[in-house]
C-alpha positions in Angstrom: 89.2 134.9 99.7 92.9 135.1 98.7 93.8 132.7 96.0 96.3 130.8 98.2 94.0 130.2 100.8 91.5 128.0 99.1 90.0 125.0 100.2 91.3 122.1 97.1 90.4 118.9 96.4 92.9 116.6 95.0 91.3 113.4 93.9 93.6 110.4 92.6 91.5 108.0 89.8 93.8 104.4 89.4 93.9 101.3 87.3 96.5 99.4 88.5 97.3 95.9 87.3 96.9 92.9 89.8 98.1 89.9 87.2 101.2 88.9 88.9 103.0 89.2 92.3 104.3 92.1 91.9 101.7 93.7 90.9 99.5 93.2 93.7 102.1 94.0 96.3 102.6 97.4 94.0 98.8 97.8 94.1 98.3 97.4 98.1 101.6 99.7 98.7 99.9 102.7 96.4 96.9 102.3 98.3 98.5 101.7 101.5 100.4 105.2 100.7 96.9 106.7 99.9 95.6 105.8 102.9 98.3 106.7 105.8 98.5 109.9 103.7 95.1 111.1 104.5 93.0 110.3 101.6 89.5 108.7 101.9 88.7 106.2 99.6 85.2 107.3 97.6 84.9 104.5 95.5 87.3 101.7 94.5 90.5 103.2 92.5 89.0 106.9 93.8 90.7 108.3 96.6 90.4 112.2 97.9 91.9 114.8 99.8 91.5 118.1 101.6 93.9 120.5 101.0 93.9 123.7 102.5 96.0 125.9 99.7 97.6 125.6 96.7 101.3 125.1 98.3 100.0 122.0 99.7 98.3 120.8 96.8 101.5 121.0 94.9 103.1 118.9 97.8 100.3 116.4 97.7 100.4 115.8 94.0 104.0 115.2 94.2 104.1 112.7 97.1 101.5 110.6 94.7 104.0 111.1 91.8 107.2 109.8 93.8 104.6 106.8 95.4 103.2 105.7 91.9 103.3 102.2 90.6 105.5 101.8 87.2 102.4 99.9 85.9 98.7 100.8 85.1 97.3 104.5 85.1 97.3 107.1 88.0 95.1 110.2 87.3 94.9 113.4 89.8 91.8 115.8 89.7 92.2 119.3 91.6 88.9 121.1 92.5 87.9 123.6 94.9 85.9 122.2 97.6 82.6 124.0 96.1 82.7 122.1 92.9 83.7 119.3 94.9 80.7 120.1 97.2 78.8 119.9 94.1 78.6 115.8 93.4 75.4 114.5 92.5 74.7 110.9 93.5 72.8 109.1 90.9 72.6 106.1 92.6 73.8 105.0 96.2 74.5 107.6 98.7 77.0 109.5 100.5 79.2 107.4 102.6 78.2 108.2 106.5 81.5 106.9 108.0 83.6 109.6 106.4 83.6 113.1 108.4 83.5 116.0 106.6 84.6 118.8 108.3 86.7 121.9 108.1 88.1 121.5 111.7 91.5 121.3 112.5 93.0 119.1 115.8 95.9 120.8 117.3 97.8 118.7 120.0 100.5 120.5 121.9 
């Protein structure tokens, strides 16, 4: 398989603040963003998305970038979808309401 045509995994880690106002309206707008953009959250602060090459990984990342809060920490993780294939739950299990799927929906 062509390097460009990987499967990715872009995974976004955040602390935000929540002390004032501010923050907290900063800290539902990020997550908000991260949501009507198409990531699933995983756990609190951990949010993930497919991405089907590297062009749009780049184009991912930097929508997060422009959408980050001044305040607190924002982290980005890229795998391929085999390592991310790979997590081990120590404790808990997989969440059952997420689909996880290669399929695309086309709508003409």
């Amino acid at each position: 398989m062509k390097e460009g045509n990987r499967f990715m995994r872009i995974i976004v880690f955040f602390d935000l603040p929540v002390i004032t106002a501010k923050n907290r309206r900063d800290y539902a707008a990020f997550r908000r963003f991260l949501l009507g953009s198409g990531f699933i959250m995983m756990q609190e602060s951990v949010y993930t998305k497919l991405s089907v090459n590297n062009v749009m990984s780049r184009a991912i990342k930097d929508k997060v970038v422009q959408h980050c809060p001044s305040d607190g920490v924002v982290e980005m993780l890229e795998v391929t979808e085999r390592q991310f294939s790979r997590i081990e739950y120590v404790a808990g299990e997989r969440q059952s309401t997420v689909i996880e799927s290669m399929d695309r929906l086309v709508e003409l």
